[in-house]
C-alpha positions in Angstrom: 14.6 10.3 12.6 12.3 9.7 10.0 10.5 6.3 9.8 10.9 3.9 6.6 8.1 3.5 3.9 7.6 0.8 1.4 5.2 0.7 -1.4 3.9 3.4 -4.0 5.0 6.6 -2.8 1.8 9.5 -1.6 1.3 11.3 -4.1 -0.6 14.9 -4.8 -4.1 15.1 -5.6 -5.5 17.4 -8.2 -5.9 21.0 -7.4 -9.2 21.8 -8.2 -9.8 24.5 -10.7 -9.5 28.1 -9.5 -7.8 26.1 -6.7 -4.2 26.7 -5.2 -1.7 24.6 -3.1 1.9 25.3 -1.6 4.6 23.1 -1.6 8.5 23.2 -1.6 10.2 21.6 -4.7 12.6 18.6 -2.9 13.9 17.3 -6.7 13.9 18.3 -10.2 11.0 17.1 -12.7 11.8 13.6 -14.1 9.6 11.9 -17.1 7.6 9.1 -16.2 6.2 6.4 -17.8 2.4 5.5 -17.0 0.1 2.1 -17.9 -2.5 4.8 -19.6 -2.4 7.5 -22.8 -1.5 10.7 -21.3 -0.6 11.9 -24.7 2.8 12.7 -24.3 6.1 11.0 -24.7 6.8 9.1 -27.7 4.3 6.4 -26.4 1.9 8.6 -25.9 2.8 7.4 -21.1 4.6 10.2 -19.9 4.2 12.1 -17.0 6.3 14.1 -15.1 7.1 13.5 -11.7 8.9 15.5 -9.3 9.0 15.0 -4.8 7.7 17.9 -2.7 6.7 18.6 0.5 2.8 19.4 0.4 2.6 22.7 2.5 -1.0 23.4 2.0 -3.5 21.9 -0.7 -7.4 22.2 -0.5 -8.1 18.9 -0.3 -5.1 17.4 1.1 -3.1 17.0 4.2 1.0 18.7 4.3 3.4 16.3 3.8 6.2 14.6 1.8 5.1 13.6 -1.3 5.5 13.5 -5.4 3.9 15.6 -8.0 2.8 13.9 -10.7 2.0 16.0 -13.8 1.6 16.8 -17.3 1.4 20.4 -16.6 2.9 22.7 -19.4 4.9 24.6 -16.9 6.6 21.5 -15.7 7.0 19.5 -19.0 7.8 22.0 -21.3 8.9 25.4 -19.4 10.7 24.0 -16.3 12.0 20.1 -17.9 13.9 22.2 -21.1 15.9 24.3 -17.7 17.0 20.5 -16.4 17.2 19.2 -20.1 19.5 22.4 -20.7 21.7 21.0 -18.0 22.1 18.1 -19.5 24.0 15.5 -17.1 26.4 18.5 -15.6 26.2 18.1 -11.9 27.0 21.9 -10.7 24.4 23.5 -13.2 21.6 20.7 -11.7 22.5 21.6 -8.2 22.3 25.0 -8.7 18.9 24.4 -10.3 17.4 23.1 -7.5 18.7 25.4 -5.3 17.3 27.9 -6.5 13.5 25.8 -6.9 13.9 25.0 -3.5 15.1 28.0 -1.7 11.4 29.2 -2.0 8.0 28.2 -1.6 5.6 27.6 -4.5 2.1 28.1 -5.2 1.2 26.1 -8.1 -2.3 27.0 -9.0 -5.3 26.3 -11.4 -7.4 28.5 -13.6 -10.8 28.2 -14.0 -9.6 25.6 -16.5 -7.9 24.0 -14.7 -4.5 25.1 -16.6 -1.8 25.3 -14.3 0.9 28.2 -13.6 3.4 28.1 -10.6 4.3 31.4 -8.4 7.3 31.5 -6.4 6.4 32.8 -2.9 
């Protein structure tokens, strides 16, 4: 059985550039508002949040966790499949089954820009 937590949920730490991590999607990317400019959302406090299991990071320990992110890939490219769904149940499920049957390697450029690879 898996214990209780209460509080701000553990969250993932920056890949470093020319870094890599694997996780396991566990949800679908949500928008999320934050107390400081990230420059998107029509306040300018967006982020976008989704919960993974942390598999392997460079800097971190594996474990439960969210993603919290204004990666293209996840704003733009993977938030328009959910947004696409709209509220339809089936077509939501089926969208996370399919990010979840895999692993993922989300890594970072030298820029830091980040891509995801399905493993």
């Amino acid at each position: 059985m898996e214990k209780r937590r209460f509080g701000p949920k553990p969250t993932m730490r920056k890949i470093p550039n020319n870094g890599k991590a694997t996780v396991k999607f566990l949800s679908l990317p949500k928008p999320v508002e934050t107390t400081f400019d990230t420059g998107y959302g029509p306040d300018n406090n967006l982020k976008w949040e989704m919960d993974i299991e942390l598999i392997a990071h460079p800097e971190q320990e594996a474990g439960k966790m969210v993603w919290q992110t204004t990666a293209i890939v996840i704003r733009v490219e993977i938030y328009s499949l959910v947004l696409d769904c709209g509220d339809k149940k089936p077509p939501l499920n089926e969208l996370l089954k399919d990010l979840g049957s895999n692993n993922w390697e989300i890594q970072a450029d030298e820029r830091g820009v980040i891509n995801l690879q399905e493993l």
